[in-house]
C-alpha positions in Angstrom: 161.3 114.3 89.1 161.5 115.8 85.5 158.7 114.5 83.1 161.0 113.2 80.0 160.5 111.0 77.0 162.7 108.1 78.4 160.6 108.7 81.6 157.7 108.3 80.0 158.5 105.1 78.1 159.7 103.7 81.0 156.4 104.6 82.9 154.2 102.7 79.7 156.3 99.7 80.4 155.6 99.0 84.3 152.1 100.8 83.7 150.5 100.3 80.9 152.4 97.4 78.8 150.1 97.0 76.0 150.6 100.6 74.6 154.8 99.6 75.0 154.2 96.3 73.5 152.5 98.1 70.4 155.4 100.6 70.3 153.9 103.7 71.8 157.0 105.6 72.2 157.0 109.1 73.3 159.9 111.0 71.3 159.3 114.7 73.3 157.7 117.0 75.5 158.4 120.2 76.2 156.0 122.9 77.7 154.1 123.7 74.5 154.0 120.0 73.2 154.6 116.7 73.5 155.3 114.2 70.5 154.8 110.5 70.2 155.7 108.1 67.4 154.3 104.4 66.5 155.8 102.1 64.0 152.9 100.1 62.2 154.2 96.7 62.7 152.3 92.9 62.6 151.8 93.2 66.6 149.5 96.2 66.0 148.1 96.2 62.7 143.8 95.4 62.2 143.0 93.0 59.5 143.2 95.4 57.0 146.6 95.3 56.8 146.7 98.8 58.8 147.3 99.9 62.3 144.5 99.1 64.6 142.6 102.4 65.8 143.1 101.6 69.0 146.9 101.3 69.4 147.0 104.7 67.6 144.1 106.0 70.8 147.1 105.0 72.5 149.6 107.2 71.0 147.0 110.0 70.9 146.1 109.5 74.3 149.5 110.0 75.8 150.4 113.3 73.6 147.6 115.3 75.6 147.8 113.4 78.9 151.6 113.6 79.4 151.3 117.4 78.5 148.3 117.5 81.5 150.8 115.0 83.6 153.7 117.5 83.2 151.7 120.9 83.8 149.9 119.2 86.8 153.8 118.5 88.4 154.9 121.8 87.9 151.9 123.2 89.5 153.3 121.9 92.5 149.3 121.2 93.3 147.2 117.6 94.1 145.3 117.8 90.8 143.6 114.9 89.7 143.0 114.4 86.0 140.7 111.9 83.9 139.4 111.5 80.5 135.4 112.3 80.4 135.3 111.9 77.1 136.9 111.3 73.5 136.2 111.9 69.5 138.3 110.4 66.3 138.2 110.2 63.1 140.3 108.3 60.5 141.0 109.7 56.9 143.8 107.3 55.8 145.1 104.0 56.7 147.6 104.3 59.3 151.1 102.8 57.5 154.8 103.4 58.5 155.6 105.5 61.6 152.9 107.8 62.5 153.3 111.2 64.7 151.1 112.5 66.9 151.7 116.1 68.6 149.6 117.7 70.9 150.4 121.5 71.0 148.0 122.6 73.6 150.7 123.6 76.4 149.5 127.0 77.0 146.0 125.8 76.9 146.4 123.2 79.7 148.3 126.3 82.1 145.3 128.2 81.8 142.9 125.5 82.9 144.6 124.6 85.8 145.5 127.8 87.0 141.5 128.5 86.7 141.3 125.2 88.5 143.5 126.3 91.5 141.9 129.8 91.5 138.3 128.5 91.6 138.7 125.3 94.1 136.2 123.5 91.1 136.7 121.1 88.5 137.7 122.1 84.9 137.0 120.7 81.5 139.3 120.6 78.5 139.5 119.5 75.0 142.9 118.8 73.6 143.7 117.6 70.3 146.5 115.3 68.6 146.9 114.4 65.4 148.2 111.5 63.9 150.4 112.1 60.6 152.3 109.8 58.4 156.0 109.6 57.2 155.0 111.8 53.8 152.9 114.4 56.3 149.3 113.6 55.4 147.1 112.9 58.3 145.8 109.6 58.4 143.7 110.2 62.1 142.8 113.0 64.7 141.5 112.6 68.0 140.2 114.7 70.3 139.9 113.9 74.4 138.3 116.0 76.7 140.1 116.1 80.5 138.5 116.6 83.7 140.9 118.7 86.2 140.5 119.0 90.0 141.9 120.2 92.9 142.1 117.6 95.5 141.5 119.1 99.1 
């Protein structure tokens, strides 16, 4: 099965309804990037009239792990993957539709062909962005995923 957008939103809805019910909605994925959107609405917004950091860890989240998701696939290899560890920062409030892109593609191919080569788990840090409808960033986040061969 082919890793696609409207795969992908279909997968948040059975598996992880919160970040559909916010309107985490991935918009493309290729093998250098993947691009989801979020529409600040009242369902997702903090009391500051903004949307809540957490729905946009969502968003960020599923840039650099459906990029990992759709390397690990055409691997053809049992690779397990998990988040270790994660950073943000916010420089604007989050307003309108906001875009994150993870362009780390080539990145993710050469950690998991090191991890296939080596038989031991890999690190990587892989960043997405979160920019609003007149292009200024409003939040960056980075997550750092574990990669290993299963046996």
């Amino acid at each position: 099965m082919k890793i696609t957008p409207s795969k992908l939103n279909t997968y948040l809805m059975f598996k992880l309804p919160s970040a559909y019910f916010t309107g985490v909605r991935a918009k493309h994925i290729d093998d250098v990037k993947c691009i989801v959107k979020v529409k600040h609405r009242w369902i997702n917004q903090n009391p500051f009239r903004s949307m809540f950091w957490a729905v946009q860890g969502m968003a960020a989240e599923l840039t650099t792990g459906a990029l990992v998701m759709k390397k690990i696939k055409e691997s053809k290899r049992n690779i397990s993957m998990l988040v270790a560890n994660n950073s943000a920062s916010f420089t604007k409030k989050a307003t309108g539709v906001i875009t994150f892109e993870c362009t780390d593609g080539d990145k993710i191919d050469a950690i998991i062909d090191k991890a296939i080569a080596t038989g031991e788990g890999q690190t990587i840090w892989l960043n997405a962005n979160g920019v609003n409808n007149d292009g200024v960033e409003v939040s960056q986040f980075k997550f750092e995923w574990t990669l290993k061969v299963k046996s």
